[in-house]
C-alpha positions in Angstrom: 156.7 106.6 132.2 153.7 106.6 134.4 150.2 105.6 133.5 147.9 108.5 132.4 144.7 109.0 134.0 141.0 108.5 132.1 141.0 111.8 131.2 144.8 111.8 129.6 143.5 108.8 127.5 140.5 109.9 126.7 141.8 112.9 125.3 144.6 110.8 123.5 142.6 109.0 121.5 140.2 112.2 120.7 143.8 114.4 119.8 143.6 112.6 115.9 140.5 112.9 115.1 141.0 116.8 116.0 144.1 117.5 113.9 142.6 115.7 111.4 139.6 118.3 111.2 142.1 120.9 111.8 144.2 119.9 109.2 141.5 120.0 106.9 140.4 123.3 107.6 144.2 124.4 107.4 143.8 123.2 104.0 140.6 124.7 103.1 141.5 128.3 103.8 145.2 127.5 102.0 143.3 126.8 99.3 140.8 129.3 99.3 143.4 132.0 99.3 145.5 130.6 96.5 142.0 131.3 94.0 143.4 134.7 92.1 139.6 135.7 92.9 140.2 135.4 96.8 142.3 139.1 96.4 139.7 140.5 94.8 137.6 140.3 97.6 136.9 143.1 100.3 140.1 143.8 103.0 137.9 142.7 105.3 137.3 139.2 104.1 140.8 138.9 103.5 142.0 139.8 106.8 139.4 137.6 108.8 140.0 134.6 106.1 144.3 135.3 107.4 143.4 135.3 111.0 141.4 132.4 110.8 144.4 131.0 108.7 146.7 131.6 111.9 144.2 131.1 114.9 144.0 126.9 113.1 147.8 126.6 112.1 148.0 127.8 116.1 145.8 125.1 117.1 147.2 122.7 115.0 150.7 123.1 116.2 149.0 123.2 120.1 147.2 120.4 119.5 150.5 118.4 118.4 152.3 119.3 121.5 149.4 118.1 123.5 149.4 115.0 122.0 153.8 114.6 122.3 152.8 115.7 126.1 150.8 112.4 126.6 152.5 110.3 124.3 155.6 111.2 126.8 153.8 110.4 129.7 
């Protein structure tokens, strides 16, 4: 194990705070599209309120391996 450089740490100790918002966001949209009155809404809203779904659940899952790669180092 080698020592990580300011930057590594800094971002370490940053990393929870971001899943944390992430998570919430994750969430948020969950939630929002388990409301019966979230289908009823145009395709369009739908489909963005989906990719925005995926682009955080993405992050979220990046975000953890980021933080395994410096806990490793």
């Amino acid at each position: 194990m080698r020592k990580l450089s300011y930057k590594d740490k800094r971002e370490l100790e940053l990393l929870p705070a971001q899943i944390d918002a992430l998570e919430r966001k994750q969430a948020e949209l969950v939630a929002q599209m388990g409301q019966p009155a979230f289908y009823q809404q145009s395709g369009t809203v739908i489909n963005s309120t989906k990719a925005e779904l995926e682009r955080v659940e993405k992050e979220v899952a990046l975000a953890y391996q980021r933080w395994n790669e410096l806990e490793e180092k």
